[in-house]
N, C-alpha and C positions, 0 to 999 in steps of 0.2 A: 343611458346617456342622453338619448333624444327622445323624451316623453312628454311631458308637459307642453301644451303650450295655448295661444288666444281663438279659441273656438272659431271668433270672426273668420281665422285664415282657413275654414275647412273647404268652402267652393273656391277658392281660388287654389291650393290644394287638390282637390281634386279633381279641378277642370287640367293643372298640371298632367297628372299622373293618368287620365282618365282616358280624358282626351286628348291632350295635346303631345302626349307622348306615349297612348294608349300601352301602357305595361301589362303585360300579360302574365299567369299565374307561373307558368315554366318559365319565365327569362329571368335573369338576376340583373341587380339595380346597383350602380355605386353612390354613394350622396357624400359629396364634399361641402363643406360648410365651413363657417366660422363662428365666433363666440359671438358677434354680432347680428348674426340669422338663425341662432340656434334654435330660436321659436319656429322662424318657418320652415328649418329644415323638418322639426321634429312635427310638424302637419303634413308636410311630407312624405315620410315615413312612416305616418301612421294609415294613410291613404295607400302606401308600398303594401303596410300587412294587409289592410283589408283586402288590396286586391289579391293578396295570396305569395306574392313574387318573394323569393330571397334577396338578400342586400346587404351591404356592408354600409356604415355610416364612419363618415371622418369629420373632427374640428380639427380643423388646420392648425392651431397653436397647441396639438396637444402629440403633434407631428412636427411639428419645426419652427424654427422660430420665424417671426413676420417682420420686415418685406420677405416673402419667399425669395432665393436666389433662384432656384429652381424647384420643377414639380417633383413633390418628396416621392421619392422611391416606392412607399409603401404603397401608396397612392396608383403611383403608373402602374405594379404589378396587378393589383387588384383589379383594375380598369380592363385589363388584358382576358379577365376571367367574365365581365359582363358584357352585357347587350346594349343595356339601357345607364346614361348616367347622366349627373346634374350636378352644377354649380351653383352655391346658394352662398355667396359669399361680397363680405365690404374689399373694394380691392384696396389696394396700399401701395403706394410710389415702387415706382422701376419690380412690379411684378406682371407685366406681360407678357414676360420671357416666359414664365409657368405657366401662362394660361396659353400660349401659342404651343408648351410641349402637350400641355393637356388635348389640345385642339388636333395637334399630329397624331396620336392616339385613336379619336374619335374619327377623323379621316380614314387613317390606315387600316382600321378596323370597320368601319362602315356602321359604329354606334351611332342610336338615336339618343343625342344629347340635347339638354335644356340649359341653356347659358341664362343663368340669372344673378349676373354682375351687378352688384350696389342696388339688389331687392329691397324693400322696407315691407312694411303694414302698409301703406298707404298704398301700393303698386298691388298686393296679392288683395286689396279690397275691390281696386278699381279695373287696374287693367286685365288680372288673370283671372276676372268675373267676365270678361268679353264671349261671346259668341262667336268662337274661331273657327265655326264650318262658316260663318254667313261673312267674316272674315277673309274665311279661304276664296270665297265664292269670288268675291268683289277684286282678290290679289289676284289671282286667273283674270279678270277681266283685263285691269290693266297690262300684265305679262303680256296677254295677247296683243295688247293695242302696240306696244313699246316694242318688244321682239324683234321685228323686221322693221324701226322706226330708223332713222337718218340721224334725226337733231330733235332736242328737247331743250325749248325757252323757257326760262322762267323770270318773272319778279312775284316781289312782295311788296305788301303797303310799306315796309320799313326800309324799301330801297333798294332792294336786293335785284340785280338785272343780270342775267347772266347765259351763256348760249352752252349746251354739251352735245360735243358732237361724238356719235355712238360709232365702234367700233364692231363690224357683223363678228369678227374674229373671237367676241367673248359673249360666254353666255349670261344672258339674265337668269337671275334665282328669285324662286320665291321664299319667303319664309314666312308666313301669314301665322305660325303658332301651333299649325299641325304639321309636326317634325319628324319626318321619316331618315332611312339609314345614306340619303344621297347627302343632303346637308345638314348639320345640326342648327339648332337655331335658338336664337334670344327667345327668352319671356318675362311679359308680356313680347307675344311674337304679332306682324303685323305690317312687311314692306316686299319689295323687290327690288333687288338690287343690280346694279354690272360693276367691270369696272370702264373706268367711259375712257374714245379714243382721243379727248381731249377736252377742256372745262376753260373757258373764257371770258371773264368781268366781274362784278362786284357781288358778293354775297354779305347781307350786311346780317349778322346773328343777334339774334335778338330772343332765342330759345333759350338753348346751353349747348357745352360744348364738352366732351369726351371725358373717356377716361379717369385719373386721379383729380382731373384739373372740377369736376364735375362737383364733387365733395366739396372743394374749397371755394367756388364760386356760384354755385345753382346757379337759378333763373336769371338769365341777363335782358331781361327786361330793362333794368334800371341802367343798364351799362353796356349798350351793343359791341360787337364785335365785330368791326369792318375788316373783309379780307379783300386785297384785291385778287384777281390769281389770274395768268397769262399762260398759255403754252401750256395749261395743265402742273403749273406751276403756283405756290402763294409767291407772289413777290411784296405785299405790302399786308400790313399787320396794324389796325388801329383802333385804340378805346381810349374813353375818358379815365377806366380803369386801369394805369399806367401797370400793376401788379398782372393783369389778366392778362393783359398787350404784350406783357414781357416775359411769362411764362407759358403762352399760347408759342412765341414766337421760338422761343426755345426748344421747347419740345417737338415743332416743325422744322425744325435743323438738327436733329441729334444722328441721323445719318443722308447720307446721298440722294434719298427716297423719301425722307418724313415729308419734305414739304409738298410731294407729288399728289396729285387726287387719285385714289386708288379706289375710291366706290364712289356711284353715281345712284342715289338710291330713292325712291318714292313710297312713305309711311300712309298703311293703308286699314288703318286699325280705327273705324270709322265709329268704334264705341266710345274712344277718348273723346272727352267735351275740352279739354286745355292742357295745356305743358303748365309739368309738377315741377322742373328745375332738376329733375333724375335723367338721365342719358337713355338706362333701360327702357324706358315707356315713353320718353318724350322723339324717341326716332320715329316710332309708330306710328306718332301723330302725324293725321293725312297732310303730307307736302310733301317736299325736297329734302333731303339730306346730304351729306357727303362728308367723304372720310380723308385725310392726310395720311397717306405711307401703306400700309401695307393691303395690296390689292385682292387678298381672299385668291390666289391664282389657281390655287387645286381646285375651285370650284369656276369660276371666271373663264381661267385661260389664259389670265394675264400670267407673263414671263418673268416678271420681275420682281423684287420683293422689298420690305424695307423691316429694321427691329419694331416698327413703331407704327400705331392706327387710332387715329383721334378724328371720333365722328362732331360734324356741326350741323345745329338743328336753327334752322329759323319757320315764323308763322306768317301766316296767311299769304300764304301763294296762287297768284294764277301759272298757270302751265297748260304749253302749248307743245304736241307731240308733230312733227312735220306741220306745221300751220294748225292742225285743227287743236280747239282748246278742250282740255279734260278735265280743267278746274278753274275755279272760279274762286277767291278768297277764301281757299281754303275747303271750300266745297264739292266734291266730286260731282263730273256732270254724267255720271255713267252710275248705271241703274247695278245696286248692289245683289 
């Protein structure tokens, strides 16, 4: 089933499997996929044999039909039987739901998961070719600085001004790409996250912006996304992009919490040279990020929750942690 596939994707592949989720020859592996990542699952997998480990592989369309309503059966039992598992898959409208039961799984079980949401070739060329010890190194550094921080300022050239003020009550996580059994993490891996005790003023997006919406609009270079947000709240919503503007703004209203900032996050994956217009690798990229709705609270400590989590990515940020500054147009001022 999953054999063949483009050589290119063998280091990225196997910095996967190797390192960033170091699979070992006794744990077993579950690999979820779709018809549209079947290439990178099956590098994959070939990276699972060599290292020795047993596995199951799935394509999702060959288990249920797509949008998923929920994560298929076979799927969560199998999951139940491993250590180690991954997602390798294009997502598709209103399937969250499935990847929030997949994620309760991986929590409650304390698997070392690889979340690789809307992967291509272009990602397992560039970003999962990263050096995610020296990675790791530089996401330690900042945790440390932020940790016991107050408030974190930020602008960008594109206008983005905005103050977060931190909450001691939640924790910061790292996920730099080397993924242990406390939190699972994206890859390409590469930030620290919370969730913040409040977010105030203009984020103007200018990267891309979450979820499904990600596929249908990439790189908003050509078409910023101004959000205003008060109280930890978006209350204003604006593009030239009237289609973006109004399906951004939908999707931050679909319950009680979507429009809430529920991650407060800084991308520290310092191999990126630019944002691709992909969600997965362009969070990474060293700045600001942050999420609408659901605040990660098994991890966090936030209380609250929401159906719904759509991260915003903009470029070139200065930021400033309790007054002192740690970046400069996008440049980190602390020694990797």
């Amino acid at each position: 089933m999953l054999t063949a596939f483009d050589k290119e994707l063998a280091p990225g592949a196997r910095n996967a499997i190797r390192v960033c989720l170091n699979v070992q020859r006794h744990e077993r592996v579950t690999v979820i996929s779709d018809r549209e990542c079947q290439d990178i699952a099956a590098s994959l997998v070939h990276e699972i044999e060599a290292v020795g480990a047993p596995y199951q592989a799935f394509i999702l369309e060959d288990v249920a039909p797509r949008p998923l309503a929920d994560l298929p059966a076979v799927i969560a039992a199998d999951m139940e039987q491993s250590q180690v598992s991954i997602l390798a898959v294009h997502v598709q409208r209103n399937e969250l739901k499935s990847r929030m039961q997949l994620t309760d799984i991986v929590n409650r079980r304390k698997m070392r998961h690889g979340h690789m949401v809307n992967i291509n070739r272009q990602m397992m060329l560039e970003g999962m070719r990263a050096d995610f010890h020296k990675v790791d190194r530089l996401s330690q550094k900042v945790i440390d600085i932020v940790r016991t921080a107050k408030e974190v300022r930020a602008t960008t050239r594109g206008g983005s001004n905005f103050v977060a003020t931190l909450n001691p009550d939640y924790k910061w996580i790292k996920t730099s790409g080397l993924i242990s059994p406390d939190k699972w993490g994206n890859l390409p891996g590469g930030e620290v996250f919370t969730t913040p005790g409040n977010v105030d003023g203009t984020l103007v997006i200018d990267g891309v912006v979450g979820d499904f919406l990600c596929e249908k609009f990439g790189s908003l270079a050509n078409s910023p996304l101004t959000l205003r947000v008060k109280d930890n709240r978006l209350v204003e919503a604006h593009s030239e992009n009237a289609e973006l503007e109004n399906d951004f703004w939908n999707y931050t209203h679909t319950d009680a919490n979507s429009d809430r900032v529920g991650e407060f996050a800084i991308g520290t994956n310092i191999e990126l040279t630019e944002v691709i217009g992909h969600i997965l690798q362009d969070e990474k990229f060293p700045g600001i990020h942050v999420a609408f709705g659901d605040p990660y609270g098994a991890h966090t400590g936030a209380k609250w929750s929401s159906s719904t989590h759509i991260d915003v990515v903009a470029t070139r940020f200065d930021i400033w942690v309790d007054g002192k500054q740690i970046m400069v147009d996008g440049r980190f001022l602390i020694d990797d």
